[in-house]
C-alpha positions in Angstrom: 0.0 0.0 0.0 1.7 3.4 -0.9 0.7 5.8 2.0 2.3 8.8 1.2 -0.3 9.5 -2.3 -3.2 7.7 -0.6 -2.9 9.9 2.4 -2.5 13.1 0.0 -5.5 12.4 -2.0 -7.7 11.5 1.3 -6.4 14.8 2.8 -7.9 16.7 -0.5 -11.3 15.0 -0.7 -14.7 16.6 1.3 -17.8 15.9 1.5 -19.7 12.9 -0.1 -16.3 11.9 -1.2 -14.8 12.0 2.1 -17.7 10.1 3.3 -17.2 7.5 0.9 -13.7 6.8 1.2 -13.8 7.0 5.2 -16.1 4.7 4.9 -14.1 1.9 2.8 -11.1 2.2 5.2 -12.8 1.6 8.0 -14.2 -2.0 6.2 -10.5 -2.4 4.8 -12.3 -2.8 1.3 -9.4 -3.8 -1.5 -10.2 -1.1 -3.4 -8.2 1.6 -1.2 -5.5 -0.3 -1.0 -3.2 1.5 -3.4 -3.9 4.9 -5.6 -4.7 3.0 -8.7 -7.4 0.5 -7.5 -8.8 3.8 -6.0 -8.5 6.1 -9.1 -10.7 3.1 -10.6 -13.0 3.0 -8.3 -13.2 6.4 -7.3 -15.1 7.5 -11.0 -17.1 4.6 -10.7 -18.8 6.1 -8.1 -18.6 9.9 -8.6 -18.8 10.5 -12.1 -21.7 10.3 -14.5 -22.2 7.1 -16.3 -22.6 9.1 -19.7 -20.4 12.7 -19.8 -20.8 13.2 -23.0 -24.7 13.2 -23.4 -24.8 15.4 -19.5 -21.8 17.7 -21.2 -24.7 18.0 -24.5 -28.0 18.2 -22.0 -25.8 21.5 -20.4 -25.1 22.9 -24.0 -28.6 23.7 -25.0 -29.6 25.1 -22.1 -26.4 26.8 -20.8 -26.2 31.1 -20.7 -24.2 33.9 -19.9 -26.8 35.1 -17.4 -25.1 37.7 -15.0 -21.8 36.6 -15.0 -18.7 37.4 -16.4 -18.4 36.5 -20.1 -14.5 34.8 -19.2 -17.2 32.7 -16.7 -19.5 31.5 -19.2 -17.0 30.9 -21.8 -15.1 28.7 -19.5 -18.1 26.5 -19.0 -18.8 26.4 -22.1 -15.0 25.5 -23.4 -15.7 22.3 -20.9 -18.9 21.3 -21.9 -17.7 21.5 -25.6 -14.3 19.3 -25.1 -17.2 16.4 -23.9 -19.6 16.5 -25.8 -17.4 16.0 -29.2 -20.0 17.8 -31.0 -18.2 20.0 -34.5 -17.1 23.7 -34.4 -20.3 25.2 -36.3 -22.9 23.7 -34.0 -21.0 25.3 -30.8 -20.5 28.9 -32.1 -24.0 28.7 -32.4 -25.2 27.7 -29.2 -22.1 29.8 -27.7 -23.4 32.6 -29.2 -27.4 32.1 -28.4 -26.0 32.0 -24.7 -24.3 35.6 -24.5 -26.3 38.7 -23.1 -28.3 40.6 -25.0 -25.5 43.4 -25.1 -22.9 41.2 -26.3 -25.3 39.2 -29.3 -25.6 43.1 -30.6 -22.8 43.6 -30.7 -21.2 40.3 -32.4 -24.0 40.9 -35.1 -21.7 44.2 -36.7 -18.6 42.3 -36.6 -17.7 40.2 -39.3 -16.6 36.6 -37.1 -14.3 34.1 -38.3 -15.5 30.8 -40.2 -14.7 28.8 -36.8 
């Protein structure tokens, strides 16, 4: 069992994840037993069984709303790496998402292809 990278990644984790793992030591389940058994396990749990079609849900329904447009961008920048969908299709929705202010003002540039 490596200690050192265990106990670093236990230090980092809160809440349900804390739970979780606190939980498995305690029952000595195999699965904690070295950082890569638990870098299996540890998705199986926490992430969601299909990314790309959660990352796609988000897409048509994500917006700029009051926040910084750096904020929404870098959301958006995520949900586009997973769901795999083509350039076109995200400038699109990218730009449905913006503010009011911002879609004006897009409309009397002249934007590249992609």
């Amino acid at each position: 069992m490596k200690i050192p990278s265990l106990a670093f990644l236990i230090l980092l984790l809160t809440g349900h994840a804390l739970q979780w793992i606190s939980q498995l030591l305690e029952a000595c389940v195999p699965s904690v037993n070295s950082f890569e058994a638990l870098s299996v396990a540890f998705p199986r749990v926490f992430e969601p069984p299909d990314l790309q079609h959660l990352a796609e849900h988000k897409l048509l329904s994500i917006t700029q709303r009051d926040r910084r447009v750096i904020d929404y961008a870098i959301e958006f920048c995520t949900l586009a790496a997973d769901s795999r969908w083509k350039a076109g299709p995200l400038k699109v929705i990218f730009q449905k998402g913006l503010v009011g202010h911002l879609k004006d003002e897009l409309a009397t540039l002249m934007l590249p292809e992609t």
